[in-house]
C-alpha positions in Angstrom: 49.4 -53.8 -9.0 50.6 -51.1 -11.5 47.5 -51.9 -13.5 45.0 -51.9 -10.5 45.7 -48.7 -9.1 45.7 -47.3 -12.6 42.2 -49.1 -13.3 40.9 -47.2 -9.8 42.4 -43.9 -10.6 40.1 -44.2 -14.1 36.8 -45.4 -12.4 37.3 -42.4 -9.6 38.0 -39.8 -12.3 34.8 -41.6 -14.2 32.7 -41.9 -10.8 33.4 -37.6 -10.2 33.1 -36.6 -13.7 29.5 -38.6 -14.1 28.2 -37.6 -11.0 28.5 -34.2 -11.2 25.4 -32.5 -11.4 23.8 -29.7 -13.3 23.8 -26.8 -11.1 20.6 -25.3 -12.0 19.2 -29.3 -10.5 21.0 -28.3 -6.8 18.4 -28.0 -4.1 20.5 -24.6 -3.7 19.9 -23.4 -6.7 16.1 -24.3 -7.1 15.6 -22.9 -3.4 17.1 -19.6 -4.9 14.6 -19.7 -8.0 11.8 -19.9 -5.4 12.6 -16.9 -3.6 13.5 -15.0 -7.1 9.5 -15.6 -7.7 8.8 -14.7 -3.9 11.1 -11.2 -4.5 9.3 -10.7 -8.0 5.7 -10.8 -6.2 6.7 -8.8 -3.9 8.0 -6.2 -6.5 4.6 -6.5 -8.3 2.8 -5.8 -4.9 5.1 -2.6 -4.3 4.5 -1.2 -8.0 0.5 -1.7 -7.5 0.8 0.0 -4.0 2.6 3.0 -5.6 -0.1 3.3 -8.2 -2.7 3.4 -5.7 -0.6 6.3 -3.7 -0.1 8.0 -6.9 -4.2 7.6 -7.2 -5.0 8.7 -3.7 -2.6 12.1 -4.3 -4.1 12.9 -7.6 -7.4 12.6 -5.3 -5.6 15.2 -2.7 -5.2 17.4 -5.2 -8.3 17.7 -6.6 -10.1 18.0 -3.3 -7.9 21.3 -2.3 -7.8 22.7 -5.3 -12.1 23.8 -3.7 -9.4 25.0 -0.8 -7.8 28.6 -1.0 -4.0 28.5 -0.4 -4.5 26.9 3.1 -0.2 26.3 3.6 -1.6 23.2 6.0 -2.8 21.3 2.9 -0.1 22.3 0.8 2.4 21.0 3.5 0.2 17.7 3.3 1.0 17.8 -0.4 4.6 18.4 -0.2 4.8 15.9 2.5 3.0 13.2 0.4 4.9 13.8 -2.9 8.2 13.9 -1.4 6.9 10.4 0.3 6.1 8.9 -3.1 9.3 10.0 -4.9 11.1 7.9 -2.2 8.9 5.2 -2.8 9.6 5.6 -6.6 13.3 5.3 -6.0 12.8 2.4 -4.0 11.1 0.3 -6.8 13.4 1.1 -9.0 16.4 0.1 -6.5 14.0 -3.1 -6.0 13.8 -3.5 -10.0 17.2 -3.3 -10.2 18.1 -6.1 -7.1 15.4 -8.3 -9.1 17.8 -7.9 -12.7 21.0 -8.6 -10.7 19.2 -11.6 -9.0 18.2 -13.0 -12.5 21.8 -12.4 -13.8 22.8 -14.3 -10.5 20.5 -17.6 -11.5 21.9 -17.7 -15.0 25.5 -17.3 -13.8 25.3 -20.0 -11.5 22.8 -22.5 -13.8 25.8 -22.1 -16.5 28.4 -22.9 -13.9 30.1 -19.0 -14.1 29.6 -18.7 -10.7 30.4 -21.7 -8.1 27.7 -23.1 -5.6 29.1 -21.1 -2.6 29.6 -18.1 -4.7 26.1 -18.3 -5.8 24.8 -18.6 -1.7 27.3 -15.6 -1.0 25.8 -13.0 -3.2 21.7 -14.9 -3.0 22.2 -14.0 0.9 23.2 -10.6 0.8 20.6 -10.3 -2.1 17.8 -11.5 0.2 19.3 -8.9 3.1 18.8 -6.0 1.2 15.3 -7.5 -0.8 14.2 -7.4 3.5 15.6 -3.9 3.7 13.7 -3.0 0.4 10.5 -4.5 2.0 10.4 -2.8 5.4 11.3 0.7 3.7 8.3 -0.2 1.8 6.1 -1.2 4.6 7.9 2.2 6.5 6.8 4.3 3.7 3.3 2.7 3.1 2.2 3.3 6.5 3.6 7.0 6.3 0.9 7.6 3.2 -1.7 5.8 5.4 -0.7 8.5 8.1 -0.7 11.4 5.3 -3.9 10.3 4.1 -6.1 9.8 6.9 -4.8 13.2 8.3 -5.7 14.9 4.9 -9.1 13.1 5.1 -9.6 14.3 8.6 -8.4 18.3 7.7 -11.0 18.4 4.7 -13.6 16.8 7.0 -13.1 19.4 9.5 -12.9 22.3 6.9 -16.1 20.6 5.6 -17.6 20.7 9.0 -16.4 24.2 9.4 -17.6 25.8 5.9 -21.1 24.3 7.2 -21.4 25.9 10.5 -20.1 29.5 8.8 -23.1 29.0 6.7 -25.6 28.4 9.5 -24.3 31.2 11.0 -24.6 33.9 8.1 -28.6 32.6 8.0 
Protein backbone atom coordinates (compact mmCIF):
# COMPACT_ATOMS: atom_id res chain seq x y z
CA UNK A 1 0.00 0.00 0.00
CA UNK A 2 3.01 2.02 1.21
CA UNK A 3 4.47 1.59 -2.23
CA UNK A 4 1.18 2.46 -4.21
CA UNK A 5 0.54 5.63 -2.76
CA UNK A 6 4.18 6.48 -2.98
CA UNK A 7 4.09 5.37 -6.83
CA UNK A 8 0.86 7.93 -7.23
CA UNK A 9 2.43 10.74 -5.30
CA UNK A 10 5.52 10.37 -8.12
CA UNK A 11 3.16 10.18 -11.28
CA UNK A 12 1.07 13.35 -9.80
CA UNK A 13 4.23 15.35 -9.07
CA UNK A 14 5.31 13.95 -12.84
CA UNK A 15 1.69 14.58 -14.35
CA UNK A 16 1.95 18.70 -12.82
CA UNK A 17 5.54 19.18 -13.55
CA UNK A 18 5.15 17.93 -17.48
CA UNK A 19 2.14 19.64 -18.06
CA UNK A 20 2.95 22.81 -17.15
CA UNK A 21 3.02 25.14 -19.94
CA UNK A 22 5.16 27.80 -21.22
CA UNK A 23 3.54 30.97 -20.39
CA UNK A 24 4.31 32.94 -23.41
CA UNK A 25 1.95 29.60 -25.20
CA UNK A 26 -1.25 30.72 -22.70
CA UNK A 27 -4.22 31.90 -24.75
CA UNK A 28 -3.78 34.83 -22.07
CA UNK A 29 -0.68 35.68 -22.95
CA UNK A 30 -0.93 35.49 -26.84
CA UNK A 31 -4.33 37.58 -26.50
CA UNK A 32 -2.07 40.16 -24.63
CA UNK A 33 0.64 40.17 -27.54
CA UNK A 34 -2.32 40.91 -29.99
CA UNK A 35 -3.52 43.92 -28.31
CA UNK A 36 0.35 45.03 -27.69
CA UNK A 37 0.33 45.15 -31.76
CA UNK A 38 -3.24 46.72 -31.76
CA UNK A 39 -1.77 49.62 -28.95
CA UNK A 40 1.47 49.94 -31.16
CA UNK A 41 -0.70 50.79 -34.40
CA UNK A 42 -2.52 52.90 -32.65
CA UNK A 43 0.66 54.74 -31.35
CA UNK A 44 1.96 54.86 -35.04
CA UNK A 45 -1.54 56.45 -36.04
CA UNK A 46 -1.23 59.19 -33.15
CA UNK A 47 2.59 60.09 -34.09
CA UNK A 48 1.47 60.48 -38.06
CA UNK A 49 -1.59 62.60 -36.87
CA UNK A 50 0.65 64.94 -34.87
CA UNK A 51 2.96 65.34 -37.79
CA UNK A 52 0.18 66.38 -39.89
CA UNK A 53 -0.99 69.01 -37.08
CA UNK A 54 2.49 70.05 -36.73
CA UNK A 55 2.21 70.46 -40.88
CA UNK A 56 -1.17 72.20 -40.93
CA UNK A 57 0.37 74.99 -38.03
CA UNK A 58 3.51 75.54 -39.93
CA UNK A 59 0.79 76.32 -42.81
CA UNK A 60 -1.09 78.80 -40.11
CA UNK A 61 1.86 80.47 -39.76
CA UNK A 62 2.84 81.18 -42.91
CA UNK A 63 -0.49 82.34 -44.09
CA UNK A 64 -0.68 85.18 -41.25
CA UNK A 65 2.53 86.13 -41.42
CA UNK A 66 0.64 88.26 -45.15
CA UNK A 67 -1.67 89.33 -41.87
CA UNK A 68 -0.66 92.47 -39.70
CA UNK A 69 -0.73 91.63 -35.85
CA UNK A 70 -4.59 90.72 -36.11
CA UNK A 71 -4.57 89.42 -31.92
CA UNK A 72 -7.62 87.02 -33.53
CA UNK A 73 -5.12 85.00 -35.45
CA UNK A 74 -2.57 85.12 -32.97
CA UNK A 75 -5.08 83.73 -30.42
CA UNK A 76 -5.77 80.93 -33.15
CA UNK A 77 -1.99 80.29 -32.98
CA UNK A 78 -1.66 80.18 -29.31
CA UNK A 79 -4.71 78.16 -29.15
CA UNK A 80 -3.31 75.58 -31.68
CA UNK A 81 0.18 75.31 -30.22
CA UNK A 82 -0.81 74.97 -26.82
CA UNK A 83 -3.20 72.10 -28.37
CA UNK A 84 -0.25 70.29 -30.01
CA UNK A 85 2.06 70.43 -27.00
CA UNK A 86 -0.73 68.46 -25.14
CA UNK A 87 -0.88 66.14 -27.85
CA UNK A 88 2.98 65.87 -27.68
CA UNK A 89 2.84 64.93 -24.07
CA UNK A 90 0.25 62.51 -24.80
CA UNK A 91 2.45 60.40 -27.25
CA UNK A 92 4.99 60.35 -25.23
CA UNK A 93 2.80 59.22 -22.04
CA UNK A 94 1.44 56.66 -24.89
CA UNK A 95 5.30 55.70 -25.80
CA UNK A 96 5.94 55.21 -22.45
CA UNK A 97 2.50 52.80 -21.59
CA UNK A 98 3.76 50.90 -24.91
CA UNK A 99 7.66 50.29 -23.10
CA UNK A 100 5.92 49.23 -19.79
CA UNK A 101 3.51 46.90 -21.83
CA UNK A 102 6.58 45.26 -23.60
CA UNK A 103 8.37 44.94 -20.24
CA UNK A 104 4.97 43.39 -19.07
CA UNK A 105 5.12 40.51 -22.07
CA UNK A 106 8.66 39.58 -21.23
CA UNK A 107 8.00 39.46 -17.49
CA UNK A 108 5.34 37.22 -17.78
CA UNK A 109 6.81 34.95 -20.98
CA UNK A 110 9.92 34.29 -18.43
CA UNK A 111 7.54 33.46 -15.71
CA UNK A 112 8.61 36.81 -13.39
CA UNK A 113 5.26 37.76 -13.27
CA UNK A 114 2.28 34.99 -12.65
CA UNK A 115 -0.69 34.56 -15.05
CA UNK A 116 -3.16 36.63 -12.88
CA UNK A 117 -0.47 39.17 -12.23
CA UNK A 118 0.11 39.52 -15.85
CA UNK A 119 -4.07 40.05 -16.47
CA UNK A 120 -3.94 42.62 -13.42
CA UNK A 121 -1.55 45.07 -14.74
CA UNK A 122 -2.54 44.12 -19.01
CA UNK A 123 -6.14 45.42 -17.77
CA UNK A 124 -5.32 48.54 -16.22
CA UNK A 125 -2.74 48.92 -19.13
CA UNK A 126 -5.62 48.70 -21.74
CA UNK A 127 -7.78 51.31 -19.35
CA UNK A 128 -5.47 53.93 -19.64
CA UNK A 129 -4.28 52.88 -23.57
CA UNK A 130 -8.57 53.86 -24.00
CA UNK A 131 -8.01 56.98 -22.01
CA UNK A 132 -4.83 57.78 -24.15
CA UNK A 133 -7.05 57.21 -27.33
CA UNK A 134 -10.08 59.38 -26.57
CA UNK A 135 -7.72 62.33 -25.32
CA UNK A 136 -6.41 61.72 -28.76
CA UNK A 137 -9.58 61.67 -30.59
CA UNK A 138 -10.61 64.88 -27.88
CA UNK A 139 -7.61 66.68 -29.08
CA UNK A 140 -7.74 65.75 -32.87
CA UNK A 141 -11.18 67.06 -33.31
CA UNK A 142 -10.14 70.33 -31.27
CA UNK A 143 -7.35 70.99 -34.24
CA UNK A 144 -10.12 70.14 -36.73
CA UNK A 145 -12.11 72.95 -34.92
CA UNK A 146 -8.86 75.29 -34.83
CA UNK A 147 -8.33 74.69 -38.33
CA UNK A 148 -11.45 75.08 -40.12
CA UNK A 149 -12.06 78.30 -38.06
CA UNK A 150 -8.53 79.60 -39.18
CA UNK A 151 -9.50 78.64 -42.75
CA UNK A 152 -12.70 80.36 -42.47
CA UNK A 153 -11.01 83.92 -40.76
CA UNK A 154 -8.35 84.10 -43.72
CA UNK A 155 -11.27 83.37 -46.19
CA UNK A 156 -13.19 86.13 -44.86
CA UNK A 157 -10.09 88.53 -44.49
CA UNK A 158 -9.50 87.41 -48.15
CA UNK A 159 -12.98 88.27 -49.05
CA UNK A 160 -12.62 91.50 -47.15
CA UNK A 161 -9.11 92.69 -48.57
CA UNK A 162 -11.03 92.18 -52.08
CA UNK A 163 -14.03 94.31 -51.51
CA UNK A 164 -11.65 97.22 -49.95
CA UNK A 165 -10.03 97.05 -53.26
CA UNK A 166 -13.12 97.44 -55.35
CA UNK A 167 -13.95 100.03 -53.32
CA UNK A 168 -10.76 102.28 -53.64
CA UNK A 169 -11.38 101.86 -57.73
Amino acid sequence: MKTLSKLILIAAVSLFFSCKQNPAETPEHKAMVTEHNEMEASHEKMETEHKAMKDDHNEMMEAHKTIENDSIHILTEQKHQAMLAEHGKLIEKHQTLIDGHTELEKKHSTGEVTLEEMKTEHEAMKKAHQEMENQHQRLASEHQKITEEDKKMLKEDKEKATAEEANQK
